[in-house]
N, C-alpha and C positions, 0 to 999 in steps of 0.2 A: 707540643706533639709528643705522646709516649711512643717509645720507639721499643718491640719486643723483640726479645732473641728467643728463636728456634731453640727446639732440640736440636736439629741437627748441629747448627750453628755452633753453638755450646759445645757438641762434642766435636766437632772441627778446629775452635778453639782447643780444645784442652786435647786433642791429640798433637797439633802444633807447637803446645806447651811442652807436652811428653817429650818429643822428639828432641828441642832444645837442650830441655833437660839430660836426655841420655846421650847427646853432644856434647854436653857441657862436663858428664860425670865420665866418661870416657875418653877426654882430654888429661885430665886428672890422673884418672888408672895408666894412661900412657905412658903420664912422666914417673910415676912411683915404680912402674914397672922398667922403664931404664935404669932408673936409681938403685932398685937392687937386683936387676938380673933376673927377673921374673917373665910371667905373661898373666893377664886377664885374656879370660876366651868367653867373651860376649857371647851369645846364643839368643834363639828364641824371634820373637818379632823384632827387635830392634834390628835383629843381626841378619834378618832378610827386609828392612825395611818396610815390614807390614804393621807400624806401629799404629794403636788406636787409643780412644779414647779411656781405655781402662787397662793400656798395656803395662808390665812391669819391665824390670829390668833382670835379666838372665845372667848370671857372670860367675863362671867357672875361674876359682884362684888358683896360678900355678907360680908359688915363687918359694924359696929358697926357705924350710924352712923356719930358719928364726925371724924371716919375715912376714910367718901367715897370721900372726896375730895383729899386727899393722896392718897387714892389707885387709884384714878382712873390717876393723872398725874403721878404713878411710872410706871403702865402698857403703859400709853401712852408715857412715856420717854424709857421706858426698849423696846420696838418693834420697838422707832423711832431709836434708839441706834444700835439695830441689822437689821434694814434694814427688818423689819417683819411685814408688811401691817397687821392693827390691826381693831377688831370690838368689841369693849369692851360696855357692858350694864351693869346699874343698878340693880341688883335684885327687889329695892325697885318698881323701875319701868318697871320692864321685867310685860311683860304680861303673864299669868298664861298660853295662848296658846304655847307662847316660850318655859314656861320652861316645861310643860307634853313635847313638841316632845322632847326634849334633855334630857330626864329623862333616857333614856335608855343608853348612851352612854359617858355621862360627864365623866370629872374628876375633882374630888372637892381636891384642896390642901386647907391644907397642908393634 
């Protein structure tokens, strides 16, 4: 018997997928950000939980630094690794307009 998957299905799947993923790459940013006195400040759908089938991953870097060049190829290895469309910014260089709208909804790890 062939057995067919939905669209829906499919993207039910691979939102469930996302979501792992950006639990997975966000365990990661956690401990890098202990390690050198930093923060990742997640935003966007992950960071209220409305992840879907074509969401990316939002993460504002705020670490010390002669750590931002580390941090920013562990996040851009850690989402290329999980197959998780990635939009990572500077803080140093975020614009004060970015970060007031995400003020309400981030998540700052660790």
């Amino acid at each position: 018997m062939v057995q067919f998957v939905t669209v829906s299905e499919r993207k039910a799947r691979e939102t469930a997928r996302r979501r792992r993923a950006a639990d997975a790459v966000m365990a990661e940013l956690r401990g890098f950000a202990e390690r050198c006195g930093g923060h990742f400040i997640v935003f966007g759908s992950v960071a209220r939980q409305l992840m879907s089938f074509d969401s990316d991953f939002d993460v504002i870097i705020d670490v010390p630094r002669e750590h931002e060049l580390a941090a920013v190829e562990l996040a851009e290895d850690l989402c290329r690794r999980h197959e998780l469309p990635a939009d990572i910014h500077l803080k140093s260089q975020a614009s004060e307009r970015l970060l007031a709208r995400i003020a309400d909804h981030a998540v700052t790890l660790p």
